[in-house]
N, C-alpha and C positions, 0 to 999 in steps of 0.2 A: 075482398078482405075488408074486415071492417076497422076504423080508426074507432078508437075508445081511448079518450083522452081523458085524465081525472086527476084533478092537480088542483091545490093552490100554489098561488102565483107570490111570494112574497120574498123580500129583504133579508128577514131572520133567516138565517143560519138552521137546519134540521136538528144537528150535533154543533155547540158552540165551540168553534178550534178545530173542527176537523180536519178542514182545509185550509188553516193558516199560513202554511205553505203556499198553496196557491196567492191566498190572502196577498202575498209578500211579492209574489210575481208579478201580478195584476198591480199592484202598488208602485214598482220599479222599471216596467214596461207601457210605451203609449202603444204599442202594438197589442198586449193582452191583455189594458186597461177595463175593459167590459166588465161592469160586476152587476149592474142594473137587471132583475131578473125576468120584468119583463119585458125586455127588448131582448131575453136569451130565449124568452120562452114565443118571444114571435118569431125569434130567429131559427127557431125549432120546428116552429108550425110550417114556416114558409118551405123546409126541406121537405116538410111530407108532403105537399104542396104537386111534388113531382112524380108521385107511386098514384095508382088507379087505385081508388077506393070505391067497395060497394053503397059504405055508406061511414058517415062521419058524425060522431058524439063526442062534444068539447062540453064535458061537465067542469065547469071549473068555480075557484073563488078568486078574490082579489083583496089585498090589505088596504086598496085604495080604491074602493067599490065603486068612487067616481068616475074611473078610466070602464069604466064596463061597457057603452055606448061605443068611444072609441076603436078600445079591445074588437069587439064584436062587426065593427064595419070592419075593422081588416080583417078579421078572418075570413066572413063570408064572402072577398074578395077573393082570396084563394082556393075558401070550400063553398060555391055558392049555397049548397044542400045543405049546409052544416045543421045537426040539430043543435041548440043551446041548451044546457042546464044550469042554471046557477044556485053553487054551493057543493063544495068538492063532498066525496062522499067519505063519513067518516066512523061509519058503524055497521054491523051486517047488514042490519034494516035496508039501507041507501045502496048499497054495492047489490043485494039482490034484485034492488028494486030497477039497475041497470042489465042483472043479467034478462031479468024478461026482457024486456027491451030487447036486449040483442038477440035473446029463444026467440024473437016473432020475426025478426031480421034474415032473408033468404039465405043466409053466407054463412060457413063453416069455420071460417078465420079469423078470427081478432088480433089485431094487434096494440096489446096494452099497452098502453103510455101513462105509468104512474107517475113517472118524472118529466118534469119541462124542460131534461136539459141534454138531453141526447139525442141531437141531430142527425136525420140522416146524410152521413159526409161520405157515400162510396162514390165514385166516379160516373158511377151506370146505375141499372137495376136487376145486372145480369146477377149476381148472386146474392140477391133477393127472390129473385125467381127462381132459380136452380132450386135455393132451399125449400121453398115453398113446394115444388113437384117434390120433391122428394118425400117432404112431410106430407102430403095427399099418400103417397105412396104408401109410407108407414102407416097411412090410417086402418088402412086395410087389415090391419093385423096387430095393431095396437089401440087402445084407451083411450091414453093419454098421450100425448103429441105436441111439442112445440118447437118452436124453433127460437133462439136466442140472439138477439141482433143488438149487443151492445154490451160494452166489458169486452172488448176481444181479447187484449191481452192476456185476461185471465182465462176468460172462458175457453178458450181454444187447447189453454193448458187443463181444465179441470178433469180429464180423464186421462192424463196421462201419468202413467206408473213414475212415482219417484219425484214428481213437480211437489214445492213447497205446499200450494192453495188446493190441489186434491187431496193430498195427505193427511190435511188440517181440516177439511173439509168435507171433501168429498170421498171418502175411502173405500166405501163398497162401490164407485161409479164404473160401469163397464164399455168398452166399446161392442159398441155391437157389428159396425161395418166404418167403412175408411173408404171416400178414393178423392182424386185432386181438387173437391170442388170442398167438401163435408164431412164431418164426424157424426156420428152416429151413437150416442151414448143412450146406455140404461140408467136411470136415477131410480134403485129399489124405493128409495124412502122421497122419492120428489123432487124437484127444482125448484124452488120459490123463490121467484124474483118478477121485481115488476118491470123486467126488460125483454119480454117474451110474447111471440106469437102464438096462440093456442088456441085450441079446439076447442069445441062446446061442452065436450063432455071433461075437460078440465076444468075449465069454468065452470062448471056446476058442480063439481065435485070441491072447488074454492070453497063455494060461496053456498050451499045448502047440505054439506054431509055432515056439519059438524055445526052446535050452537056456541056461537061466540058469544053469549050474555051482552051485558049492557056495556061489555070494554069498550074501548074508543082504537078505532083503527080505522087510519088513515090511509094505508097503501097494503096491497095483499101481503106483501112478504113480510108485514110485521102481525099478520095471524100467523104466525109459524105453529105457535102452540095449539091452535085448533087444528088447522087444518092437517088432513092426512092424504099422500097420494104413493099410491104402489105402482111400482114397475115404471115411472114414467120415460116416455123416450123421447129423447133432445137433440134435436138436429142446431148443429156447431158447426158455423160456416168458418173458411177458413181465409178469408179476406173480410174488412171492417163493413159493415152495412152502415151502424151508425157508432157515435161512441160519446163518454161523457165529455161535456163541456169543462167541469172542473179536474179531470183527469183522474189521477191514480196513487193521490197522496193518501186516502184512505185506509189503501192496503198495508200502512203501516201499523195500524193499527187490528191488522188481521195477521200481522207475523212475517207475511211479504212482502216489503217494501217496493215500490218499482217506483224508481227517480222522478222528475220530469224531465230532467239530464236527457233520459232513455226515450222516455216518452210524456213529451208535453202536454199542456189543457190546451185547448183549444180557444179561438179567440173570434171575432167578427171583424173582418175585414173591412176595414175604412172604404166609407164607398157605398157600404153593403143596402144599404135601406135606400139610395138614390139612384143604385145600377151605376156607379161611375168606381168600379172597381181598378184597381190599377195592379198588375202585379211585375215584377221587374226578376225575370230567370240569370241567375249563374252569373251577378255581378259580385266584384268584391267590395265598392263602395253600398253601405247603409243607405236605402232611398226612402226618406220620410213622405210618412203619406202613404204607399206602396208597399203592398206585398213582397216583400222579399223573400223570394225560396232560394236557395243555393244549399245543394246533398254535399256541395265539399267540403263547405265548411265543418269547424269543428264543435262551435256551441250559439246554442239559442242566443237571439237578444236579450232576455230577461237574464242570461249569465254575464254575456259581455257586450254590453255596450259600444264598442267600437268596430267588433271582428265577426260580429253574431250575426244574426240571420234570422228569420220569421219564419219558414218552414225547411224542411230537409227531403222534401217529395220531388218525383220526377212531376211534369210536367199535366201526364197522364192521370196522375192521383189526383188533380183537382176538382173539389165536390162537384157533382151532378147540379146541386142547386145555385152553386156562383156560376155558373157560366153564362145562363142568359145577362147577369148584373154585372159581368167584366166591360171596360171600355178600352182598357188598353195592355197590350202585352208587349212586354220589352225582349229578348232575347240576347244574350250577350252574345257576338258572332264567334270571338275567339274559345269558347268554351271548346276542352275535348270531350266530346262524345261520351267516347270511352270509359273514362274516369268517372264522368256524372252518371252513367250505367250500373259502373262496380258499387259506386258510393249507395247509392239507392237501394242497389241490392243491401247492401250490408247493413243499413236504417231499416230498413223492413226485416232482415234476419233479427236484429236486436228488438223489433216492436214485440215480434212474433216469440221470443225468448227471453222475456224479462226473468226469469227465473232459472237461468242457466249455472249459473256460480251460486246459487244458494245452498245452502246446508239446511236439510229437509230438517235433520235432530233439533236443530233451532229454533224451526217452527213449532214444532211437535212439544217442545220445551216450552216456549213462552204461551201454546194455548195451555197447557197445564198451568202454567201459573194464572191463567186469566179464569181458570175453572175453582182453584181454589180460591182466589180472593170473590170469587161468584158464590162461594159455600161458605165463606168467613162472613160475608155481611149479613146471608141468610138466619145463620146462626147465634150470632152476634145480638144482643141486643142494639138500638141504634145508638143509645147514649153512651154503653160503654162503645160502641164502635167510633163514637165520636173522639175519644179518649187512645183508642187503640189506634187511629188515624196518625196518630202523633207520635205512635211506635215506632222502633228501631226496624221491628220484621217488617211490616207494609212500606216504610220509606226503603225498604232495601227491596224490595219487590217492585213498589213503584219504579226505583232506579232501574234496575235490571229489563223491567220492560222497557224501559225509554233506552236503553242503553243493548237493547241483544243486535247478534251480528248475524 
């Protein structure tokens, strides 16, 4: 499999307030303090660090083009083959001129890293691999082929009948096959996202079926309008491979909210860059400095300060790539078993069903209004939209979107 890494590395924000919610966690928390983005996106590199690559391409930029010497001795620490490019790719031109590249590459697989911030955080690399046979397997018989290894929470639900984010989104997606490892969906009209493993012949069906003109595109999934793929089939692993760093406050502005309540951002463990990790299991006193997990408890740190807790995993869920960087493990003896069993399970049922109590009509509601104010600006001239901005109907439409249940 091949790494194709292609990112700038910077501070600014994609969407300004996207993640302000985060923003506020990370501000209220020293445990998910980290905002620094390239110490997330080395913290990134280092996780891939632990999968067998055929071969490794870190096209990247920097907003601080000084750190590129640095940058570049750690990575080749980790990838000593690494090839370098510098200057992320930002128009068809560049992005084709990486898939030759990977057309002359012995290997069938890519795995696209348009984002610097989705670490692989599974435990193993057992289903990374499952899914990978499986998609060889689908080759056989399909095109288009990838596999999806980040967003679980949503992705795992996108082909399921009656979920808010297929409904909204994904409507025609089919399953094709089901069993305890994988999903197996049909995308008629495509997948596009840059959190996926794929084929060559998706890849070039990206990046050469369609002229994207002189636009500026920074990451595949923002050519949605050129590109076109039929039939494609997406293998949906059904445990986390990797997942994003800033979490899942996005989705509320996709109609499905998922809390961090439910499901947290993720954070860099203290420790983590000197290997002196500490993590402290199933106490109820707060240990600064240290990893506190504890599934009994009932709210994160970043909610409560005195009673909260840093993660709610069993012991087993801990990433694949902290463990050579642990130095010490606490275990509280008096813990029952039992109890931190049930508990886990039921933090993994809720990861695994953010979208359970949702009212599908709700979603289905607010993309329509997000469809019409998308044909109000179009039509609008902008001056008087500037004026219509000011309206009673947009302020009561803006409300309503900030305000749906």
């Amino acid at each position: 499999m091949i790494l194709y890494y292609d990112n700038l590395i910077t501070d600014i924000p994609l969407v300004k307030g996207l993640y302000s919610e985060i923003d506020e966690i990370r501000n209220n928390s020293e445990t998910y303090n980290e905002k620094d983005r390239l110490k997330i996106a080395l913290y990134t590199l280092v996780s891939y660090s632990f999968i067998k690559w055929s071969n490794v391409i870190i096209r990247y930029e920097l907003d601080e083009p000084s750190k590129r010497i640095s940058f570049e001795k750690f990575v080749l620490q980790l990838f000593p083959n690494a090839k370098f490019i510098y200057g992320r790719s930002d128009n068809q031109k560049k992005f084709q001129e990486m898939a030759k590249l990977i057309n002359s590459m012995d290997d069938e697989w890519i795995f696209y890293a348009g984002n610097n911030d989705h670490p692989f955080i599974a435990p193993n690399k057992k289903m990374l691999n499952t899914c990978l046979k499986k998609a060889i397997e689908l080759k056989k018989t399909h095109k288009f082929v990838s596999i999806v290894y980040s967003h679980f929470p949503e992705t795992i639900n996108m082909t399921k009948a009656g979920m808010p984010n297929r409904e909204a989104m994904y409507p025609d997606s089919v399953v094709l096959e089901e069993d305890d490892d994988c999903i197996v969906g049909l995308f008629p009209r495509g997948f596009l996202d840059s959190i996926q493993i794929i084929n060559k012949n998706l890849l070039n069906q990206w990046l050469f079926s369609e002229d994207w003109g002189d636009t500026r595109i920074t990451r595949i999934d923002l050519a949605h309008k050129f590109i076109k793929v039929n039939d494609q089939v997406v293998v949906i692993p059904k445990k986390r491979i990797c997942d994003h760093y800033d979490g899942y406050s996005h989705t509320k502005n996709h109609g499905f909210p998922i809390s961090s309540d439910t499901i947290p951002p993720l954070f860099i463990p203290k420790g983590f860059f000197n290997s002196d990790i500490k993590i402290a299991f199933g106490y109820d006193d707060f240990k600064e400095g240290w990893v506190n997990i504890n599934p009994l408890k009932e709210d994160y740190i970043f909610k409560d300060k005195i009673n909260g807790t840093d993660l709610k995993i069993g012991l087993e869920e801990i990433p694949l790539f902290w463990k050579k960087r642990i130095s010490k493990v606490y275990i509280n003896p008096e813990l029952n078993e039992e109890a931190v069993k049930n508990s886990v399970e039921m933090n993994i049922y809720s990861y695994n069903n953010p979208f359970e109590k949702m009212n599908v009509l709700n979603t289905r509601f607010f993309h329509s209004k997000l469809k019409l104010r998308k044909i109000l600006r179009t039509i609008i001239p902008k001056k008087a939209h500037s004026m219509l901005k000011r309206s009673k109907l947009l302020k009561k439409m803006d409300n309503n979107l900030i305000k749906y249940k």
